[in-house]
C-alpha positions as CSV (number, residue, x, y, z in Angstrom):
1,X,-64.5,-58.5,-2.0
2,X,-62.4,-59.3,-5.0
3,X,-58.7,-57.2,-5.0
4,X,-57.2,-55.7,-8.3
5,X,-53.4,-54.4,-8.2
6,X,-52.9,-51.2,-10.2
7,X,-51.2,-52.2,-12.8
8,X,-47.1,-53.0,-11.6
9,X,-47.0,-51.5,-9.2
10,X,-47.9,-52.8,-5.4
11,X,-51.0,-51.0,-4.3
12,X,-54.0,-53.1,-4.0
13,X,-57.5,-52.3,-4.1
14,X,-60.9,-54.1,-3.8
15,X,-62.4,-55.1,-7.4
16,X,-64.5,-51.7,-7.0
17,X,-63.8,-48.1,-6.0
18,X,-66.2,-45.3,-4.8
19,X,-66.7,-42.6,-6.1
20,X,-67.2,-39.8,-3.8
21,X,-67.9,-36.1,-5.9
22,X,-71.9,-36.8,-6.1
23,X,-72.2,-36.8,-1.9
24,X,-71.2,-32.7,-1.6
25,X,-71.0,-31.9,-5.6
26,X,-71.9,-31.6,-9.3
27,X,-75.5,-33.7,-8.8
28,X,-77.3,-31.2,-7.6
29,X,-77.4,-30.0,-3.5
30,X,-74.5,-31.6,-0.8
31,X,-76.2,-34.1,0.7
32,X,-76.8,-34.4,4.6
33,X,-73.3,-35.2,5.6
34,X,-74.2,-37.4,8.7
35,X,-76.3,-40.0,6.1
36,X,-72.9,-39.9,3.9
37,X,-71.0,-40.7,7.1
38,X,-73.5,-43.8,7.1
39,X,-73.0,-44.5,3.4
40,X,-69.1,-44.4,3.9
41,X,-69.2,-46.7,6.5
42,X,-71.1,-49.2,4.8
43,X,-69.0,-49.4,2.1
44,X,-66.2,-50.5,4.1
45,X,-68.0,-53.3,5.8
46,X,-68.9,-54.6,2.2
47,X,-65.5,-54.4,1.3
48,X,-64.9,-51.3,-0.8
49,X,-61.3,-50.4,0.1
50,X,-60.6,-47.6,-2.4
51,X,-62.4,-44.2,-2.2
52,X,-62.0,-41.3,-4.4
53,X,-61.9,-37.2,-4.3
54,X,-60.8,-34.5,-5.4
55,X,-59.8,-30.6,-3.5
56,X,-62.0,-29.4,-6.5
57,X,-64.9,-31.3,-5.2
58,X,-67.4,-28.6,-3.4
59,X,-64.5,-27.2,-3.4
60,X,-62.6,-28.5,0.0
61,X,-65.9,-30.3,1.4
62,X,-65.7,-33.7,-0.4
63,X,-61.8,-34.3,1.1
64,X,-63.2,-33.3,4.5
65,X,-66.5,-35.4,4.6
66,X,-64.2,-38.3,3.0
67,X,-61.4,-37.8,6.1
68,X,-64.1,-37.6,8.8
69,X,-65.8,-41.1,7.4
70,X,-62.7,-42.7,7.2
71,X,-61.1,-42.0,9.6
72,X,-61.7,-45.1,12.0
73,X,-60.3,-46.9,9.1
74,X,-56.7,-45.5,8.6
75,X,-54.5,-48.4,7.4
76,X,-57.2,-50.5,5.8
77,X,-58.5,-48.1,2.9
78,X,-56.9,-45.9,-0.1
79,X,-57.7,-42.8,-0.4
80,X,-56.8,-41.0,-4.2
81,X,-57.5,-37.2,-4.2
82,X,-56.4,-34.2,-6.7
83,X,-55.0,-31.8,-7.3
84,X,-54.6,-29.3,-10.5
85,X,-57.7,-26.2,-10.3
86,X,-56.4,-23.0,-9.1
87,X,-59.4,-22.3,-6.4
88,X,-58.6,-19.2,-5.2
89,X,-60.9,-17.4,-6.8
90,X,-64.2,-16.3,-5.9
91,X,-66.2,-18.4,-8.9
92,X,-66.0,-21.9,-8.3
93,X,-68.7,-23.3,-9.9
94,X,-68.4,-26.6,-12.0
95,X,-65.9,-25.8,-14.8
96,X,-64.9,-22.4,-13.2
97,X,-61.6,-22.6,-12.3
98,X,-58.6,-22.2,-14.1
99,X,-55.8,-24.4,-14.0
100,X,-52.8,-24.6,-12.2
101,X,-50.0,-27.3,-11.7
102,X,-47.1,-25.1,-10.7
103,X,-45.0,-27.1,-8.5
104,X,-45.7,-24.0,-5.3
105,X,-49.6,-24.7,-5.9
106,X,-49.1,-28.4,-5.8
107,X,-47.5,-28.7,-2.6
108,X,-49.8,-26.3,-1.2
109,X,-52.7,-28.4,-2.7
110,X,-51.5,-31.7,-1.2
111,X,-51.1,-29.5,2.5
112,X,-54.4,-28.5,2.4
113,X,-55.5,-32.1,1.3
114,X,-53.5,-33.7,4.2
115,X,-55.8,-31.8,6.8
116,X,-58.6,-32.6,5.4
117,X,-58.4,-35.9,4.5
118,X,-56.6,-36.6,8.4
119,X,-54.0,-38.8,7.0
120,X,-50.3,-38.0,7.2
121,X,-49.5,-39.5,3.4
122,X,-52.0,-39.3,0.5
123,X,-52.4,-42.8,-0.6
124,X,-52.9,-41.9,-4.5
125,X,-52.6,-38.4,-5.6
126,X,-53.8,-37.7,-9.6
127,X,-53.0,-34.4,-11.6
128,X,-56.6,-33.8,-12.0
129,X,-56.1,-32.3,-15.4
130,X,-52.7,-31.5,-17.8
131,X,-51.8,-28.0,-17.3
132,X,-50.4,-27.3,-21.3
133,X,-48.7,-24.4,-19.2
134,X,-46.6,-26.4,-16.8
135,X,-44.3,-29.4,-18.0
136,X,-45.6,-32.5,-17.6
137,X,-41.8,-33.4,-16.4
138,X,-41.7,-30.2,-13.7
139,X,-45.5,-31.9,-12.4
140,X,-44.3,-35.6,-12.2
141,X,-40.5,-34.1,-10.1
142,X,-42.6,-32.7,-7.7
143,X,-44.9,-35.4,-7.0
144,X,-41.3,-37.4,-6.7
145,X,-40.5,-35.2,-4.3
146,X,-43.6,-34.9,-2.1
147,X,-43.3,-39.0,-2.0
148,X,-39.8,-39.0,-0.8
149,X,-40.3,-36.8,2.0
150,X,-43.3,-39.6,2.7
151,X,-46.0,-37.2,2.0
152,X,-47.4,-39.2,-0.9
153,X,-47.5,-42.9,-2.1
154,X,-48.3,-43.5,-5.7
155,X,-48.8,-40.6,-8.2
156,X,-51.6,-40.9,-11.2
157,X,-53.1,-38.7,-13.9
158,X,-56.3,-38.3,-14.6
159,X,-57.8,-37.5,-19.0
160,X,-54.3,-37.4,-19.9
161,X,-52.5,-38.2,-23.5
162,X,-50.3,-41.1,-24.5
163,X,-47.5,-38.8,-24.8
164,X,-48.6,-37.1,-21.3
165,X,-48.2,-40.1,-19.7
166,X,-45.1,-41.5,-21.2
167,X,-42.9,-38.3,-20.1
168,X,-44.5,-38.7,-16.4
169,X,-43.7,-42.0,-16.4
170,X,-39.6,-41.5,-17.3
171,X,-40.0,-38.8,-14.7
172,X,-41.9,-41.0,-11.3
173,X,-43.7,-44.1,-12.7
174,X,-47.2,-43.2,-13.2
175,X,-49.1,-46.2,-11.0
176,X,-52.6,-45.4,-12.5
177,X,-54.4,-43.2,-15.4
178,X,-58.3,-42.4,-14.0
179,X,-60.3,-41.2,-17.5
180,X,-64.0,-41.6,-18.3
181,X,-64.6,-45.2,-19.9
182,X,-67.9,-47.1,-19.9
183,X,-69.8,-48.6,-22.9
184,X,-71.0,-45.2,-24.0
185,X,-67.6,-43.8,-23.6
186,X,-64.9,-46.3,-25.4
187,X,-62.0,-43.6,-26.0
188,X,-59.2,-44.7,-24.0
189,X,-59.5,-48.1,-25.7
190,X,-57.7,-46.1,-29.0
191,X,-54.4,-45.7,-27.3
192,X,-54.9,-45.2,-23.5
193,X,-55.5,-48.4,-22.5
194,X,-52.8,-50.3,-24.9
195,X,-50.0,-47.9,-23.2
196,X,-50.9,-48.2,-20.1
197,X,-50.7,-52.2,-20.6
198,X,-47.1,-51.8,-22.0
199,X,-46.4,-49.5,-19.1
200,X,-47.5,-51.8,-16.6
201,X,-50.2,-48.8,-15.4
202,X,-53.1,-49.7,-14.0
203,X,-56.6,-47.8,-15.0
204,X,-59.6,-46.4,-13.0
205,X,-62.6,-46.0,-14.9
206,X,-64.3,-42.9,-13.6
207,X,-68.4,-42.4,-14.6
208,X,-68.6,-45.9,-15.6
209,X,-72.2,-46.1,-15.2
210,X,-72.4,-42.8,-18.0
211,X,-73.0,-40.5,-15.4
212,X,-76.3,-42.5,-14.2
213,X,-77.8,-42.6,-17.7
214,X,-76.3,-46.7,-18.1
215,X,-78.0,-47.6,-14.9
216,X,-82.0,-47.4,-17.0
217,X,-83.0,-44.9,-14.5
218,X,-83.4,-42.3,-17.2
219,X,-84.4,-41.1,-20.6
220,X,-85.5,-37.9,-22.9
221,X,-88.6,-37.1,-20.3
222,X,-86.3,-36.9,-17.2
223,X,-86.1,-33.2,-15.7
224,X,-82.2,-32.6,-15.1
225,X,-82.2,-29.4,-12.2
226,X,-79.8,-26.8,-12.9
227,X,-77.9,-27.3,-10.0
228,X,-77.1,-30.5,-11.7
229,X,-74.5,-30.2,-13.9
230,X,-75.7,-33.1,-16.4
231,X,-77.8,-30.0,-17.6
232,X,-74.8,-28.7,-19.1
233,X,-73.5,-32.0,-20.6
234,X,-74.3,-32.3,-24.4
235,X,-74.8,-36.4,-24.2
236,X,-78.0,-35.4,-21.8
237,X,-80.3,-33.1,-24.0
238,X,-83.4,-35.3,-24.4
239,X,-82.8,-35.4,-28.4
240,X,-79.5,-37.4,-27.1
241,X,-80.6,-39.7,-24.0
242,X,-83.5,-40.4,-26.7
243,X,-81.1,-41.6,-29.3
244,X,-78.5,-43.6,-26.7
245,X,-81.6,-45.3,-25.8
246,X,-80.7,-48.3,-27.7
247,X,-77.7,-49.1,-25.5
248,X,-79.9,-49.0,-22.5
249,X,-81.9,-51.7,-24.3
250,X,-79.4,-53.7,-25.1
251,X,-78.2,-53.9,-21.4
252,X,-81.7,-54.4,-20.3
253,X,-82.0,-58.1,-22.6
254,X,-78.7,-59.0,-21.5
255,X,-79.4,-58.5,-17.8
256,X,-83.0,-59.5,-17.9
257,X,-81.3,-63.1,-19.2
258,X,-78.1,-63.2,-16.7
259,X,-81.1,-62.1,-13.7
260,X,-78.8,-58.7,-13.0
261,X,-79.5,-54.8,-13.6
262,X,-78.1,-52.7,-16.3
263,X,-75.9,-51.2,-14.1
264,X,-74.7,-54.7,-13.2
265,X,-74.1,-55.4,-17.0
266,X,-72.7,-52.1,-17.8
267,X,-69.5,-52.7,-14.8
268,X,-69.3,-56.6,-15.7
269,X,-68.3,-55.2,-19.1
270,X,-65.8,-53.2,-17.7
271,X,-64.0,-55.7,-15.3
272,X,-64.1,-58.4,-17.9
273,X,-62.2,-56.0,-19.9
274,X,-58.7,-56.1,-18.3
275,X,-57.8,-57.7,-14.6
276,X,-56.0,-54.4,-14.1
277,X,-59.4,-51.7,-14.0
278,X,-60.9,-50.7,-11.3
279,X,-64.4,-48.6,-11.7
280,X,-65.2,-46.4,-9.3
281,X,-69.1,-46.1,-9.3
282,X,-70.2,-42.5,-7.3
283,X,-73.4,-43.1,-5.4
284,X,-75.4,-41.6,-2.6
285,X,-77.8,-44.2,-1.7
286,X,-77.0,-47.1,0.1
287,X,-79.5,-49.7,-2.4
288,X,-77.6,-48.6,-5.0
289,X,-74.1,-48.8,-3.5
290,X,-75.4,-52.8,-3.2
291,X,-75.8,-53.1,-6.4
292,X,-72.9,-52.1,-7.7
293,X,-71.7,-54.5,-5.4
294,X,-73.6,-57.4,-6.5
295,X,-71.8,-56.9,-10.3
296,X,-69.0,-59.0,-8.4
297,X,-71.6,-62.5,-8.5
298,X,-72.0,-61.3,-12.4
299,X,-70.2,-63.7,-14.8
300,X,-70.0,-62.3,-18.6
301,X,-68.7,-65.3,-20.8
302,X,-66.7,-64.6,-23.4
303,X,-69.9,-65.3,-26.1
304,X,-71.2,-62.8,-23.6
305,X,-68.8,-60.1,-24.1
306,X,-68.8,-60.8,-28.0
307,X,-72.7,-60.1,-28.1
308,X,-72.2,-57.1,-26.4
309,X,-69.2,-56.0,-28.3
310,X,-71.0,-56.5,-31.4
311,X,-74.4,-54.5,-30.4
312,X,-72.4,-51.6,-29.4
313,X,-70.4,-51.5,-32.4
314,X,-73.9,-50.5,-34.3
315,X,-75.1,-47.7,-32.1
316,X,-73.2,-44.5,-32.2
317,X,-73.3,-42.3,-29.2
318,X,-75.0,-38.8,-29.3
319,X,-73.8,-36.1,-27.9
320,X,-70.3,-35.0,-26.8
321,X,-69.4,-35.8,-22.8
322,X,-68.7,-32.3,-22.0
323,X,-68.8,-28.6,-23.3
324,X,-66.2,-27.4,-25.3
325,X,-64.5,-25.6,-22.8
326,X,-64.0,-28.9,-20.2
327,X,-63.9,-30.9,-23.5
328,X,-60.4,-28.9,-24.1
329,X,-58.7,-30.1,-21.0
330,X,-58.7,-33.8,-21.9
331,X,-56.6,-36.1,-23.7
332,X,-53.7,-33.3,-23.6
């Protein structure tokens, strides 16, 4: 497997992350934690070195799943988790909670995370979202602290603003932004992406398959359940998976002539992009988990990337990526 350094600073991961949420949240039912086990080990015989969570996710039962698959492998994966939702409240469905980045609540949140995860240091710990009621500054000093007294190694933010980031940054040097960025979401590419380059920050690309819809799987006929929250995401009423339809297509020709999948074309795009993004894929099933992998024997020339570029300049997305309400807590 292929390594990628996080921007400047030292930590090292392979080419491709996992995303964890989907085995225990937000797609529909947990699934049957002993197959996830399975899933998680296979991933680190293929290579994947860099896993990610969140104390949100479930809430609690992503970290713990994630620190009982893992744990044979202490030493020889990263871990990132979260921290940022106030969960102590009895509602914590998708979107529910509040948030809270009071320096008490996070170094309770990175205690709790500890246990569950089994590890004594958190390899990569992200503010999940900006709190607009706690400064960034107060956030980013006590992440410093938690890392001096060896409890934390590297310190990221997740959907945050330039201006976000540059204050962390003066405060503990940010060593990776995570924020939603595929070919159907191009946002950080504005400003993101060119500060985080002059910062020498590296970038993890969360939902770069579009939540599923950039793998060709779906389209306006498919039935979301409600327990799945893509049913609540604007970009997936059949009016708008009907109109993004053209990008599917347009991954479809370009993999049908390279001999790949969509999905295969959609991360090519995204590691040919800069040498410092990681994606981080979620999956539950182990053929698919393969090939994601397989992107890595995917070349893009640059004629490629141009074609591709070009295309996707003429469709425009429909449909915002999330409801107002979660819409609000990015790019603060």
């Amino acid at each position: 497997m292929q390594q990628r350094k996080l921007g400047k600073s030292n930590l090292e991961v392979s080419a491709l992350g996992l995303g964890c949420m989907g085995m225990s949240f937000s797609y529909g039912p947990p699934k049957d934690k002993q197959e996830m086990i399975t899933l998680l080990d296979a991933a680190v015989e293929r290579g994947i070195t860099f896993f990610d969570t969140a104390e949100v996710y479930g809430p609690f039962t992503n970290e713990e799943l994630v620190g009982e698959a893992l744990a044979p492998y202490r030493g020889q994966v990263v871990i990132a988790t979260k921290f940022g939702f106030d969960l102590s409240g009895s509602d914590n469905r998708p979107g529910a909670p509040g948030l809270n980045s009071r320096p008490e609540h996070i170094k309770q949140a990175v205690a709790g995370s500890l246990k569950r995860l089994r590890v004594e240091t958190i390899d990569l710990l992200y503010q999940h979202r900006v709190d607009p009621n706690v400064p960034i500054e107060d956030v980013a000093g006590t992440v410093k602290e938690l890392i001096r007294e060896g409890k934390v190694k590297h310190f990221g933010l997740s959907e945050a603003g330039v201006q976000t980031i540059r204050r962390a940054h003066a405060v503990q040097p940010v060593t990776t932004l995570q924020s939603e960025y595929s070919l159907w979401t191009r946002t950080p590419e504005r400003e993101v992406l060119p500060t985080c380059e002059e910062l020498g920050i590296g970038f993890v690309a969360y939902s770069p398959l579009g939540k599923g819809f950039l793998t060709g799987a779906m389209n306006e006929k498919t039935q979301l359940a409600s327990t799945d929250f893509r049913s609540t995401l604007p970009r997936f009423t059949p009016e708008a998976m009907k109109a993004n339809q053209a990008l599917i297509d347009l991954l479809g020709s370009i993999a049908a002539r390279k001999r790949a999948t969509p999905a295969q074309i959609a991360l090519a795009w995204l590691l040919a992009q800069k040498p410092w993004i990681v994606p981080i894929p979620g999956t539950t099933k182990l053929h698919r988990l393969e090939e994601n992998i397989g992107v890595l024997s995917v070349q893009l020339t640059p004629d490629d990337l141009r074609e591709i570029d070009s295309a996707a300049s003429q469709i425009t997305v429909q449909g915002a990526r999330y409801p107002e309400k979660l819409e609000q807590m990015t790019g603060r």
